[in-house]
C-alpha positions as CSV (number, residue, x, y, z in Angstrom):
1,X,50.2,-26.0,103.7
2,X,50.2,-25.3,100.0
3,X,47.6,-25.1,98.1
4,X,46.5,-26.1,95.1
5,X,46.3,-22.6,93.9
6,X,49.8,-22.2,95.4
7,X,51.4,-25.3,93.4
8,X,49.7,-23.8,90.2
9,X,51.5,-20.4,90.9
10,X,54.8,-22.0,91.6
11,X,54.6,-24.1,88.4
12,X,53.6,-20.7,86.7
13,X,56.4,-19.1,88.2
14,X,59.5,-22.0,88.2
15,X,58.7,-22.3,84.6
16,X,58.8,-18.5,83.6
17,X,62.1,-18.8,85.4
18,X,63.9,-21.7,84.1
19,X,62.3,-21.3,80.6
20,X,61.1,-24.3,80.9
21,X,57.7,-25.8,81.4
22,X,57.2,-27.4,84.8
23,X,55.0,-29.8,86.6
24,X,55.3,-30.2,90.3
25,X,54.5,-34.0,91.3
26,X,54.5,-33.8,94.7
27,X,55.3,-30.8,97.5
28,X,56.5,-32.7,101.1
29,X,57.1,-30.5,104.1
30,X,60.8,-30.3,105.2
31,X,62.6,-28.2,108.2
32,X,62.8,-24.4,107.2
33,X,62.9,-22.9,110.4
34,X,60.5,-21.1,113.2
35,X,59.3,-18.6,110.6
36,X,59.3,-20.2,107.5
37,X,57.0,-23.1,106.1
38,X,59.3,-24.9,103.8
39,X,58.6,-27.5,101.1
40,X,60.8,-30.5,98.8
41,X,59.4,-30.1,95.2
42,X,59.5,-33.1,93.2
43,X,59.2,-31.9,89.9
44,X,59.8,-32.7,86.1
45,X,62.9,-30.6,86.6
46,X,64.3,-32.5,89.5
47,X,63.7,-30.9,92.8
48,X,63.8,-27.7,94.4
49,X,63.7,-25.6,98.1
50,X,60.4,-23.7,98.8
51,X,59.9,-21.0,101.9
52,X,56.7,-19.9,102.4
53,X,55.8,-16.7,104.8
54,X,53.3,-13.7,105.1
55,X,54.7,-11.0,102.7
56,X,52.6,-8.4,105.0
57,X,54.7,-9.6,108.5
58,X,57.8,-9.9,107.1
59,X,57.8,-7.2,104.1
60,X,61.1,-8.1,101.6
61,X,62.3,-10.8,103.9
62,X,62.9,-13.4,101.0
63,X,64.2,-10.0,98.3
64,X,66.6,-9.2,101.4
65,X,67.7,-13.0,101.5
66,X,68.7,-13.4,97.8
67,X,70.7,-10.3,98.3
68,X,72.8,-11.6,101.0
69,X,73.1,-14.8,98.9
70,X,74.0,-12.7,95.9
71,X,76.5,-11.2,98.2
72,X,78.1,-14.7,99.6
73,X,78.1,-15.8,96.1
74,X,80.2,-12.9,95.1
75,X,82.8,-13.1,97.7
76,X,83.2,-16.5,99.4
77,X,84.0,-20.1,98.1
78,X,81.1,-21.7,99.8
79,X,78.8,-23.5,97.6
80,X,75.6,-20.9,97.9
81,X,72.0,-22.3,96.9
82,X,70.8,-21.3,93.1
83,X,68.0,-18.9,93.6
84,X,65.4,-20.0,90.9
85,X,63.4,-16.8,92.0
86,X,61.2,-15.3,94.7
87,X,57.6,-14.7,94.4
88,X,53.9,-13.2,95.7
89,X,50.8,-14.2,95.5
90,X,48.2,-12.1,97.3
91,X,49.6,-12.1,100.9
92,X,52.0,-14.9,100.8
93,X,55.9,-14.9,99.7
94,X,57.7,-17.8,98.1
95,X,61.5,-17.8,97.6
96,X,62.3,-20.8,95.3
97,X,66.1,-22.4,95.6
98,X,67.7,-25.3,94.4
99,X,67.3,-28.3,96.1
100,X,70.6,-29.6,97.7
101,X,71.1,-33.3,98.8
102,X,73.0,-33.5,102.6
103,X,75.5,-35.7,103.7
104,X,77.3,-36.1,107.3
105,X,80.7,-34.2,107.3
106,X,83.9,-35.8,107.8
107,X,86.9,-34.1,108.8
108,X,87.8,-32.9,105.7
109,X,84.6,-30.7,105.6
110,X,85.3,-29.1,108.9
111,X,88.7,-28.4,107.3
112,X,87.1,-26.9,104.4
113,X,84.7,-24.8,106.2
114,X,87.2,-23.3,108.5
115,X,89.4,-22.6,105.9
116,X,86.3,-20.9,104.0
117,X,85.2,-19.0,106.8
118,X,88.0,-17.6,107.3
119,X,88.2,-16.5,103.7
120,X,85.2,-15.0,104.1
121,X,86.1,-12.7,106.7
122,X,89.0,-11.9,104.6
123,X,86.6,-9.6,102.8
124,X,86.6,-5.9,104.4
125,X,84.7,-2.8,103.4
126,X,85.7,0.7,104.6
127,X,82.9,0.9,107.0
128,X,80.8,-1.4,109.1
129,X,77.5,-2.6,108.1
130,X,76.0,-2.6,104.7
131,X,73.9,-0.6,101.9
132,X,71.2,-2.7,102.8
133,X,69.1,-3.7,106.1
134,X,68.1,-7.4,106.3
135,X,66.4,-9.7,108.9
136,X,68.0,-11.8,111.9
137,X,65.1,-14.5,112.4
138,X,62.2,-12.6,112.0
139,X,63.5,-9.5,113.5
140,X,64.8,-6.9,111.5
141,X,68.0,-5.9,111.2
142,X,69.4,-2.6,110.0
143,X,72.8,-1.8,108.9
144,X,73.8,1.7,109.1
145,X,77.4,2.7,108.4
146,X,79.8,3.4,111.4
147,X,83.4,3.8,111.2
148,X,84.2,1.5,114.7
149,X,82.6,-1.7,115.2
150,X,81.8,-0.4,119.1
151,X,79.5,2.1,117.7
152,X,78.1,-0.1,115.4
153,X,77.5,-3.1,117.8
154,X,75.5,-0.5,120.1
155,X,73.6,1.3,117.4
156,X,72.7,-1.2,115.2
157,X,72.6,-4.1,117.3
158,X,72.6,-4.1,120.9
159,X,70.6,-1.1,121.5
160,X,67.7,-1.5,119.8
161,X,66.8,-5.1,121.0
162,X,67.6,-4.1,124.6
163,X,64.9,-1.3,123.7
164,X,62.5,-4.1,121.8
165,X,62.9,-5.9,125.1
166,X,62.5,-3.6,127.5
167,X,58.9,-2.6,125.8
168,X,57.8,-6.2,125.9
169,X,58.9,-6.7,129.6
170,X,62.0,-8.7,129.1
171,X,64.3,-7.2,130.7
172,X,64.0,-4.8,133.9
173,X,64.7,-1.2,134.2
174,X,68.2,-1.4,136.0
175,X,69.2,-3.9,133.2
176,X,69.1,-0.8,130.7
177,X,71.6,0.6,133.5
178,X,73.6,-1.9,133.0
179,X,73.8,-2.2,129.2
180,X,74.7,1.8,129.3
181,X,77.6,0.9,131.4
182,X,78.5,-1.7,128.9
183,X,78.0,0.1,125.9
184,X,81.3,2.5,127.6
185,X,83.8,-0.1,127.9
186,X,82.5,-1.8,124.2
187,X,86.1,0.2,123.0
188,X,88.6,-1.6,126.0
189,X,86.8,-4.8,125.4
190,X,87.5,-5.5,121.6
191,X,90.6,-4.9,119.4
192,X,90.9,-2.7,116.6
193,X,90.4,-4.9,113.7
194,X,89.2,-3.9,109.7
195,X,85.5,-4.4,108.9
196,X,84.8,-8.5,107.9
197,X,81.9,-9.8,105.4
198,X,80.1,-12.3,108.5
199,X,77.4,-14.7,107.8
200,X,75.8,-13.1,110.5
201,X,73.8,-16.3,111.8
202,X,75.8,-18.8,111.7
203,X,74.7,-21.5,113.8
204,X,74.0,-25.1,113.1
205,X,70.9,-24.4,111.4
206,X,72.2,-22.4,108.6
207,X,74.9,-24.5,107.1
208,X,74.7,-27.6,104.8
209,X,77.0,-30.5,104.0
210,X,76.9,-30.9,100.6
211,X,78.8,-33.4,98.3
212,X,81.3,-32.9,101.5
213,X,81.4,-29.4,100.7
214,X,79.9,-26.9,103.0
215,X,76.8,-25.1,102.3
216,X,75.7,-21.4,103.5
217,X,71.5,-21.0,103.8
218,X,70.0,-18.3,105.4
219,X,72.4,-15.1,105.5
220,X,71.9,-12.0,107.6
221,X,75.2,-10.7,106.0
222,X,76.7,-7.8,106.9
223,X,79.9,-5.9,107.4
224,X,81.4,-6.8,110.9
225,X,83.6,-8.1,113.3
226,X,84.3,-11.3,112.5
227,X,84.6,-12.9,116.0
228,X,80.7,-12.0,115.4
229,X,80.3,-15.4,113.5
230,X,83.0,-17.6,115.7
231,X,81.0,-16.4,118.7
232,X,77.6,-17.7,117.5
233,X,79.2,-21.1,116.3
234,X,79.3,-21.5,120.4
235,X,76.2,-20.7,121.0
236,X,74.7,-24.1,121.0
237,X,77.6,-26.1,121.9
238,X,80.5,-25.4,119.2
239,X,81.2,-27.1,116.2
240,X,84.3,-30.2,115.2
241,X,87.9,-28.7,116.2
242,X,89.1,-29.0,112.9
243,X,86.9,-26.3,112.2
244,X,88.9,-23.6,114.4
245,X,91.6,-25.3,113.8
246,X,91.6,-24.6,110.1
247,X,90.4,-20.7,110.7
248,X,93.4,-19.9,112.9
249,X,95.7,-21.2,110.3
250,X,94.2,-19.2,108.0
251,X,93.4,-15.8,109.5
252,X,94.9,-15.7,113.1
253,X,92.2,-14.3,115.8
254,X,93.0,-11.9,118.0
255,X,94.1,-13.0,121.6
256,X,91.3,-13.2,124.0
257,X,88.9,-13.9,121.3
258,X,86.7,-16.9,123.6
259,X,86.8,-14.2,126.5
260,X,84.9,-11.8,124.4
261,X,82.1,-14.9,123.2
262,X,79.4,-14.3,125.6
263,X,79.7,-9.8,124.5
264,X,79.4,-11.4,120.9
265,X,76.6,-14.1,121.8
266,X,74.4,-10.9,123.6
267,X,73.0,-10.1,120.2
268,X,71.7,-13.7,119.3
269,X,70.9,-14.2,122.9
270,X,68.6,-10.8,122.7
271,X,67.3,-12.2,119.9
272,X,66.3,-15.4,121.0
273,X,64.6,-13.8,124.1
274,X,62.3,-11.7,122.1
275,X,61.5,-14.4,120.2
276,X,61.0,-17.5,122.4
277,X,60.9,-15.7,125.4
278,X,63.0,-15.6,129.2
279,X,64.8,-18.6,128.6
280,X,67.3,-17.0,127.5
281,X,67.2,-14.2,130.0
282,X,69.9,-15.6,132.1
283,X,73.1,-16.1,130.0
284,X,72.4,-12.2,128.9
285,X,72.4,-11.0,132.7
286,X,75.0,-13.3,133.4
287,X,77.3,-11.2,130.7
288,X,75.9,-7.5,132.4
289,X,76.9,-9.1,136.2
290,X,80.2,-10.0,134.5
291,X,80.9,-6.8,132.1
292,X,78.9,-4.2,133.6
């Protein structure tokens, strides 16, 4: 819950920011996700998007953020959140956005996001992954440069969740096996394709509808494969067919694509078991029974 002293800070802060003075009226609790405490200021200003963690458990998490925002700014036609600024006081972080109104899509937005998705991905770097390391959830994520997306996939994200599992008895000894065996046929299992700019999370959770426009929150942006972000669209139950509709009109997938979903969905699925535990132990052995 905010403080007192926190609303003070913010108001400190927001105005040194906008250059203008500010007075915060009332701060109502919204949905920010697991980590995050998030808040709806009502201000003199209008209103604005408050997260709120421990800047000691998740050190740079919000600076990390506004760079993958800065990034999707840069390179995509999705309308990105304003960052009015992120800040500390004592222990706690505070990243500050603007405050967007949501609507329910209509076809036409599923249109537009497939179409921007796609755009998105249209974005390639020489290498894979990124000059900076970010967070996935509250997990973090590093991004060291490969020149395949195999190696990259096992170095930077399979292997060291299977590893973070494995320590906190997740997963079993001959499952490490298995993800060995894996990690050899990574190269027969996905084509060669050029590095893609992915969201990197992008579920349900981390989109807005906007003045029917579509709206990308939360990045964990990196350089990747692309099917990366289709696959996690899946993950909890697929979004309007419009949506692929509009992607594969603009930037063709490679066949086999929804065969390779569930090698994709291992990283979120690792994820999720670390953090919420072995409910989401059996789609991941499912994939080694199937693969490995």
């Amino acid at each position: 819950m905010l403080t007192q002293n926190h609303i003070s800070f913010l108001e400190e802060s927001i105005s040194s920011s906008i250059n203008k003075e500010l007075t915060i009226f009332n701060a109502s609790t919204t949905s920010g996700g697991s980590i995050n405490k998030a808040y709806k200021l009502k201000t003199n200003s209008g209103f604005f998007f408050v997260k709120q963690n421990s800047a000691s458990r998740f050190p740079e998490m919000y600076a990390k953020e506004v760079l993958g925002l800065e990034l999707l700014q840069e390179k995509s036609r999705f309308i990105i959140p304003e960052v009015i600024g992120e800040f500390q006081l004592d222990d706690v972080s505070f990243l500050v956005l603007e405050h967007l109104n949501q609507d329910i899509p209509n076809q036409k937005f599923w249109f537009d996001f497939g179409e921007m998705l796609a755009h998105l991905h249209q974005q390639s770097n020489s290498k894979f992954g990124l000059s900076f390391d970010n967070y996935i959830g509250s997990i973090s994520q590093t991004n060291h440069h490969f020149l395949s997306w195999t190696e990259f996939f096992e170095n930077q994200r399979l292997s060291p969740l299977v590893k973070l599992a494995f320590d906190k008895n997740l997963l079993p000894k001959e499952d490490l096996k298995a993800f060995n065996l894996l990690y050899l046929k990574l190269a027969e299992i996905f084509p060669t394709e050029k590095p893609s700019l992915v969201h990197g999370d992008l579920w349900s959770g981390n989109f807005l509808c906007h003045n029917n426009k579509p709206v990308l929150i939360d990045p964990s942006v990196y350089y990747g494969n692309r099917e990366m972000d289709l696959a996690m669209t899946r993950l909890f139950g697929g979004f309007d067919d419009d949506f692929y509709n509009a992607y594969q009109n603009e930037f063709p997938l490679e066949k086999g694509w929804e065969k390779r979903i569930d090698i994709c969905n291992l990283y979120p699925n690792l994820v999720h078991l670390i953090l919420f535990g072995r409910s989401y132990y059996s789609p991941i052995k499912n994939v080694l029974n199937a693969f490995a």
